[in-house]
C-alpha positions in Angstrom: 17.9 19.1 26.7 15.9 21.6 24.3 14.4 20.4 21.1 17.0 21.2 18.9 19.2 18.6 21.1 16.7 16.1 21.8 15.8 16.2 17.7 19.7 15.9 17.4 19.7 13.1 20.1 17.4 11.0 18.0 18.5 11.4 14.6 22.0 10.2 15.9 20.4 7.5 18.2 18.6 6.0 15.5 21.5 6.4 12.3 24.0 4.8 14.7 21.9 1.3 16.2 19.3 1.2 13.4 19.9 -0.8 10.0 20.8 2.3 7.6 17.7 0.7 5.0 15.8 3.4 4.6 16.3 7.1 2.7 15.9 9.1 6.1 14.7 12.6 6.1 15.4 14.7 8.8 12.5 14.9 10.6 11.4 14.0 14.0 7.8 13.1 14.0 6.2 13.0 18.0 2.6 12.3 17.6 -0.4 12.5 15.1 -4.3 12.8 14.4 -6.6 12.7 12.1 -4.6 14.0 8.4 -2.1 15.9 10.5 1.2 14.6 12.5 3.7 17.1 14.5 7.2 17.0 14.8 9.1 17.8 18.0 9.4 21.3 17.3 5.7 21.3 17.5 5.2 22.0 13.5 2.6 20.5 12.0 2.6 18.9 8.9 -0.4 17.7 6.6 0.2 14.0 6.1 -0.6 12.6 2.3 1.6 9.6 3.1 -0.4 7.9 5.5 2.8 6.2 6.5 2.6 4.7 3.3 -0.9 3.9 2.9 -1.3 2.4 6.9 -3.2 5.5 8.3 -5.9 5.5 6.2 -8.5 5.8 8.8 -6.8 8.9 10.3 -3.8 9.0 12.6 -4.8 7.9 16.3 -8.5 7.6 15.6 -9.9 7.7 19.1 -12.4 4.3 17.9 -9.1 2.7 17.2 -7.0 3.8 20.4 -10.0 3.0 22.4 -10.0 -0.6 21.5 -6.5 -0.9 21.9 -6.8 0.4 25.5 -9.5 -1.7 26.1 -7.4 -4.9 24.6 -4.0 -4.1 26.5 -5.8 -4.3 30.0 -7.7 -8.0 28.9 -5.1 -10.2 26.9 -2.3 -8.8 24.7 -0.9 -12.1 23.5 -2.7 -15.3 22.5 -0.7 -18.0 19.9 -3.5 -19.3 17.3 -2.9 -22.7 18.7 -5.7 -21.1 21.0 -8.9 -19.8 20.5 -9.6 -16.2 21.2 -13.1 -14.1 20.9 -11.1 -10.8 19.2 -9.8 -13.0 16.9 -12.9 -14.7 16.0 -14.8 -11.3 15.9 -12.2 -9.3 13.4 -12.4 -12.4 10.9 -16.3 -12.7 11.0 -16.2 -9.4 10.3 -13.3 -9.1 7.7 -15.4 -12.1 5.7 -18.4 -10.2 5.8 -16.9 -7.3 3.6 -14.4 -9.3 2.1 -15.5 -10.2 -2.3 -17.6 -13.0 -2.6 -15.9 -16.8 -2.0 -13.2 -15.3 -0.6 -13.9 -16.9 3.7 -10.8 -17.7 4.6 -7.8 -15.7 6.0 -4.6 -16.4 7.2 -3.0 -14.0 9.7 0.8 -12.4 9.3 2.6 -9.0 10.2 3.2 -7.6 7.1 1.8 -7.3 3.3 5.2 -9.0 2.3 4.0 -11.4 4.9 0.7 -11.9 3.0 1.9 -12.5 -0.3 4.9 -15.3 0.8 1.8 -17.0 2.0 -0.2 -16.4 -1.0 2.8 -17.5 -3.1 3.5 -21.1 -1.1 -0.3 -21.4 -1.2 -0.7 -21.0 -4.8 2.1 -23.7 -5.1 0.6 -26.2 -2.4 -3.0 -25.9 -4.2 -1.9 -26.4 -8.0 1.4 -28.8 -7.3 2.7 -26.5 -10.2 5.6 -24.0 -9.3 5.9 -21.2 -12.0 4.5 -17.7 -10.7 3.9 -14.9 -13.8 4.5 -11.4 -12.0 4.3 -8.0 -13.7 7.3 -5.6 -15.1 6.7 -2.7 -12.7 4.9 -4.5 -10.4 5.9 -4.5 -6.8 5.3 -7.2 -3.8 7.7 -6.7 -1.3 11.2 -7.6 0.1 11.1 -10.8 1.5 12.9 -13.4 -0.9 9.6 -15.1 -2.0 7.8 -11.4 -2.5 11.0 -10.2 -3.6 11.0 -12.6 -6.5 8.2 -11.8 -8.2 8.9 -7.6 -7.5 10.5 -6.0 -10.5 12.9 -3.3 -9.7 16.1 -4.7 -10.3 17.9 -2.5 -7.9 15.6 -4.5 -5.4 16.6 -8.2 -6.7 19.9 -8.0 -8.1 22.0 -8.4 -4.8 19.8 -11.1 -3.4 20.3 -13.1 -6.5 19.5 -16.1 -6.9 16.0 -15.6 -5.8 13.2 -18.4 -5.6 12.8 -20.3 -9.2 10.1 -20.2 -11.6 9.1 -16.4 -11.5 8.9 -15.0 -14.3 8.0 -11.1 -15.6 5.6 -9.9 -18.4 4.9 -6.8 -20.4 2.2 -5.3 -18.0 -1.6 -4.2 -19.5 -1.1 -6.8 -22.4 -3.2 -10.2 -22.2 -1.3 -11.6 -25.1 1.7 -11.3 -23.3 0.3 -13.3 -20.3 -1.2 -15.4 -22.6 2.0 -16.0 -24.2 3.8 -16.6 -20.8 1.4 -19.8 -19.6 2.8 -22.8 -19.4 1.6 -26.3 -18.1 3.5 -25.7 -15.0 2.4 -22.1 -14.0 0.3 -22.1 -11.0 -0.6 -18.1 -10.5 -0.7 -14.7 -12.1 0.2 -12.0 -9.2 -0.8 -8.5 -9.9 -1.9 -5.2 -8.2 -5.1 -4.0 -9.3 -3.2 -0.6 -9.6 0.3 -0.6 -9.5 1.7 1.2 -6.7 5.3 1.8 -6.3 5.3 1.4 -10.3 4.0 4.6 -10.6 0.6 4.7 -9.8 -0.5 3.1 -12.8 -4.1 2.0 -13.5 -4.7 -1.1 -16.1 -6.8 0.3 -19.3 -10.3 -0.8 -19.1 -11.0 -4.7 -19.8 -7.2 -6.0 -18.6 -8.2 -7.2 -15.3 -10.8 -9.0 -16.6 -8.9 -10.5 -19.7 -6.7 -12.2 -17.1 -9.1 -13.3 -15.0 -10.5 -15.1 -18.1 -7.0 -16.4 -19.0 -6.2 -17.6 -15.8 -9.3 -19.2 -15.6 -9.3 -21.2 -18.8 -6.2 -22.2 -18.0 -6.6 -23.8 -14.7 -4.2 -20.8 -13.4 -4.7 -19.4 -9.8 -4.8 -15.3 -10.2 -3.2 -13.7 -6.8 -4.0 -9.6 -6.5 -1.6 -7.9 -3.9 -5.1 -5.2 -2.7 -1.8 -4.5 -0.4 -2.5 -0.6 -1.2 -5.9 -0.6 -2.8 -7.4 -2.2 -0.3 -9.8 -0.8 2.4 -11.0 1.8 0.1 -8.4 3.8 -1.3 -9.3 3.7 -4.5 -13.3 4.5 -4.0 -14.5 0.6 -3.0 -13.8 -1.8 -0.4 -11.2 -3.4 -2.3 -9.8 -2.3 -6.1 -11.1 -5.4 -7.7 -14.2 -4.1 -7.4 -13.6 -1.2 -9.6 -13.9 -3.9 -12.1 -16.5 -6.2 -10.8 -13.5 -9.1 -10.4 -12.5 -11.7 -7.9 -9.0 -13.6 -7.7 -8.8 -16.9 -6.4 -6.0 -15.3 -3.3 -6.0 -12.1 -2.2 -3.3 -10.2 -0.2 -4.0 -7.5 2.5 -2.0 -5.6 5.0 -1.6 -1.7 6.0 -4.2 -0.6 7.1 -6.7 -2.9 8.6 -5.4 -3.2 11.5 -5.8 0.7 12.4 -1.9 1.5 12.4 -1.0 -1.6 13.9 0.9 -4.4 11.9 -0.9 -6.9 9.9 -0.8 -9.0 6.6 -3.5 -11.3 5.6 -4.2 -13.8 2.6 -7.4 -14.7 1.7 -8.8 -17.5 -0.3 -11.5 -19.9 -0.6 -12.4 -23.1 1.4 -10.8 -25.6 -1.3 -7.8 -23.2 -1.7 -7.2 -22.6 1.8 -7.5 -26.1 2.9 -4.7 -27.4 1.1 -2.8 -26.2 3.8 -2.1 -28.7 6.3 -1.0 -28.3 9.8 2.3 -26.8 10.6 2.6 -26.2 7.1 2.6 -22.4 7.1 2.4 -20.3 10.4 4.1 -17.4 12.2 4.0 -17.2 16.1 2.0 -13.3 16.1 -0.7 -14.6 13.6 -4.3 -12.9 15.0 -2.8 -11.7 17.5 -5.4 -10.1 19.7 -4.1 -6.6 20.4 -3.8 -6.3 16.5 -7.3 -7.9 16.2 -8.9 -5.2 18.8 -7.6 -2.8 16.5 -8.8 -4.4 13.0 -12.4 -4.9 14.7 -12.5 -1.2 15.4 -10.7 -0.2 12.0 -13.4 -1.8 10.0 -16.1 -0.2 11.8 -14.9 2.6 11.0 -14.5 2.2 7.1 -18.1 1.1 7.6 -19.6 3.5 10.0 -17.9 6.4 8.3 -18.4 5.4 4.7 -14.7 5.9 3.9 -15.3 4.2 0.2 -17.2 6.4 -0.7 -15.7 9.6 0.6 -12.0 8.3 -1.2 -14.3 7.8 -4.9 -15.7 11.6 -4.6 -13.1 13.2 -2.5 -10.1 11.4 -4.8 -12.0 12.9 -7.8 -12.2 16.2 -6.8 -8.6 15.9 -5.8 -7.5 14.7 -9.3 -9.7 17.3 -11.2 -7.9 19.9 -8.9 -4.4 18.2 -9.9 -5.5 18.4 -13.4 -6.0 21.9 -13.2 -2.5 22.1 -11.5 -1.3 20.5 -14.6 -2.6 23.0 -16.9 -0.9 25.8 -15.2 2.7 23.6 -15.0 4.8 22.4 -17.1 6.8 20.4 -15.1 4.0 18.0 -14.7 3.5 15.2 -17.4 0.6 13.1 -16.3 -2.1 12.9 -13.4 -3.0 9.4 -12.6 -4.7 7.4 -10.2 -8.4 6.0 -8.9 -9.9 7.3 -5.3 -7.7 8.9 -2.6 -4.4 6.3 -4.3 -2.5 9.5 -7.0 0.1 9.7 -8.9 1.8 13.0 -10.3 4.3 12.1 -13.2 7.1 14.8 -13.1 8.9 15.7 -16.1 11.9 15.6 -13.9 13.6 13.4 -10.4 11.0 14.2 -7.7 13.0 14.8 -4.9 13.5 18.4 -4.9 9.5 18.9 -5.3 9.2 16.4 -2.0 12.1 18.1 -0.1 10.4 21.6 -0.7 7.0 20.4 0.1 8.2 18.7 3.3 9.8 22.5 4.2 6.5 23.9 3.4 4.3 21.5 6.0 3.4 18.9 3.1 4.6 15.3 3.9 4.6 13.4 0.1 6.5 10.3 -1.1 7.6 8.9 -4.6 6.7 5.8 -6.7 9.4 5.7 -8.8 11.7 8.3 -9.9 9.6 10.6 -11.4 6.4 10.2 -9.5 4.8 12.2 -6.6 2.1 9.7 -4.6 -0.3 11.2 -2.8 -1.9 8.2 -0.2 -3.5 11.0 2.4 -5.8 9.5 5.0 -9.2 8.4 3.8 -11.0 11.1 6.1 -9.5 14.2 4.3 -11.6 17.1 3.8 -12.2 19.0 0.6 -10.7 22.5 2.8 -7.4 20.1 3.4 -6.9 18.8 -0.5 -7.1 23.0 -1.8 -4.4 23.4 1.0 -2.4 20.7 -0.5 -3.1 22.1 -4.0 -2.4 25.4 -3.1 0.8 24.0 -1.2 1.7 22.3 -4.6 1.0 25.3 -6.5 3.6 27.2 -4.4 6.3 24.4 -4.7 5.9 23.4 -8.6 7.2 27.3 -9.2 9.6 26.8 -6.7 10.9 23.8 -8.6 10.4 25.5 -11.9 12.2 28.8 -10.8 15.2 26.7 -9.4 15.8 24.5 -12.3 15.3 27.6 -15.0 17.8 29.3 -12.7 20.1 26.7 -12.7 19.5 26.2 -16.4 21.0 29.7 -16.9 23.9 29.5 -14.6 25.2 26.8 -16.7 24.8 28.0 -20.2 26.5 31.5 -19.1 
């Protein structure tokens, strides 16, 4: 069987025994490393997905595979009704980088994982019910996540959802002000909002909530789901803003490409959970702990912060200047290596050409280009994905004035 019919092979394999959940493309990708993954035709491709935001330390870091060689041969599975030292070694050192107050974690598979936890904690900690969410805002699929996401093509089939989640006019502490009430237990949020559009909250937002939720008894819950582990130039995206929820949700990449979800709170909050109240039988796992030891170290060792807050700005001033010379483009957005390019038009033509020209890209929303590329890209690899832009913004723009003509002959 030659590539053509083993790519073939696949793509029918997987369409036929695999839920049809996902907007495929049709590409076969074989292996990966650092920014760059191949596809079984051997063509490489330069990677600014990150498999939606998990690769951030580079695909196949040799750190991370290491450990996870090192793990498989010792003990691949241990239930948490055990102890295990790899468990106990990726949560001292999760703490240790972790916001202030925030030293204690519960262990899932997923960020939707992460905030069902944080949402059935917030409830068990306040005995209130009522969760405030975000129009825009976006926390998963799982019913409880689900509930407080906004897209209504999301919700809408699944209704009725859980109760007492409500939405509110984003960037506007009036409005959140205005949606207390004496039985609201948490404000959920992402710092920046992701799927929404890469959207950053103007300055002094964060912290007028935090002040609201605060005088108000109310938990407040940020989904660091994507701007965690330094995407967006810190450790976490609350720190952007000097701020510190009460519950914080993690997942993606900190466990090195491995799955993970984790919810983090303090002592008081934390303990209110009582045995065989919340669990999940793959929680700290030590395979996926292996991996989240050496995934750390890495955004340590290799000062991956810091190379997302001046790498991510020479990206977006390069952007900008892509924006000057194209019309198509409306808006560059965005904080660290975490970018958003609003379109004037759908995006999928501009992600289907990009793809064709060696440039893997994704949306946030229907107009928006994100650009999540591995934390370790170099300043050579964001002018080839500008230059690669360059090339398929007049692509676009040559198509649709083409088409434009076609129809008004």
């Amino acid at each position: 069987m030659n590539n053509t019919q083993q790519q073939e092979h696949i793509i029918e394999t997987e369409n036929q025994y695999l839920a049809n959940v996902f907007s495929k493309k049709p590409l076969v990708l074989t292996h990966g490393k650092g920014t760059q993954v191949w596809d079984i035709n051997g063509k490489e491709y330069l990677d600014c997905t990150s498999g939606y935001g998990i690769a951030a330390t580079g695909h196949c870091h040799p750190k991370i595979v290491e450990a996870i060689k090192t793990q498989a041969e010792q003990l691949i599975t241990c239930h948490s009704s055990y102890y295990n030292n790899t468990r106990a070694q990726f949560i001292e050192k999760l703490v240790k980088i972790t916001p202030q107050g925030l030293n204690q974690a519960f262990l899932s598979n997923s960020g939707a994982e992460s905030v069902e936890c944080a949402l059935k904690l917030a409830r068990k900690a306040t005995g209130k019910t009522e969760i405030i969410a975000l129009m825009g805002s976006y926390h998963g699929k799982t019913m409880g996540a689900l509930s407080t996401t906004w897209d209504k093509k999301y919700r809408e089939p699944f209704m009725p959802l859980i109760p007492d989640i409500k939405h509110v006019t984003p960037d506007n502490p009036d409005k959140l002000q205005e949606a207390l009430t004496d039985k609201t237990a948490a404000v959920i949020m992402e710092p920046i909002r992701g799927e929404g559009g890469i959207r950053v909250p103007p300055q002094g937002y964060l912290q007028a909530a935090r002040d609201i939720c605060t005088d108000h008894g109310v938990l407040l819950i940020f989904d660091e789901v994507q701007t965690g582990f330094g995407r967006t130039g810190k450790l976490f995206g609350c720190q952007n803003w000097n701020i510190t929820p009460d519950i914080m949700c993690l997942a993606k990449p900190f466990a090195g490409g491995l799955p993970i979800g984790i919810t983090l709170a303090n002592n008081s909050i934390m303990s209110t959970l009582k045995t065989g109240e919340h669990s999940t039988t793959f929680s700290g796992g030590p395979l996926v702990c292996a991996a989240g030891c050496a995934a750390i170290d890495v955004l340590i060792e290799e000062q991956l912060a810091d190379k997302a807050a001046s790498n991510g700005q020479y990206f977006k001033t390069q952007l900008e200047t892509l924006a000057a010379k194209h019309k198509i483009i409306k808006e560059i957005r965005g904080l660290g290596l975490m970018l958003g390019i609003e379109l004037r038009y759908d995006v999928y033509g501009v992600l289907t050409k990009a793809l064709n020209h060696g440039l893997l890209l994704i949306d946030a929303g229907r107009t928006v280009v994100r650009l999540l590329p591995p934390l370790v890209i170099t300043k050579p690899q964001i002018d080839q994905v500008i230059n690669t832009l360059d090339i398929v913004l007049e692509e676009e723009t040559n198509e649709r004035t083409n088409h434009s003509r076609t129809i008004s002959n």
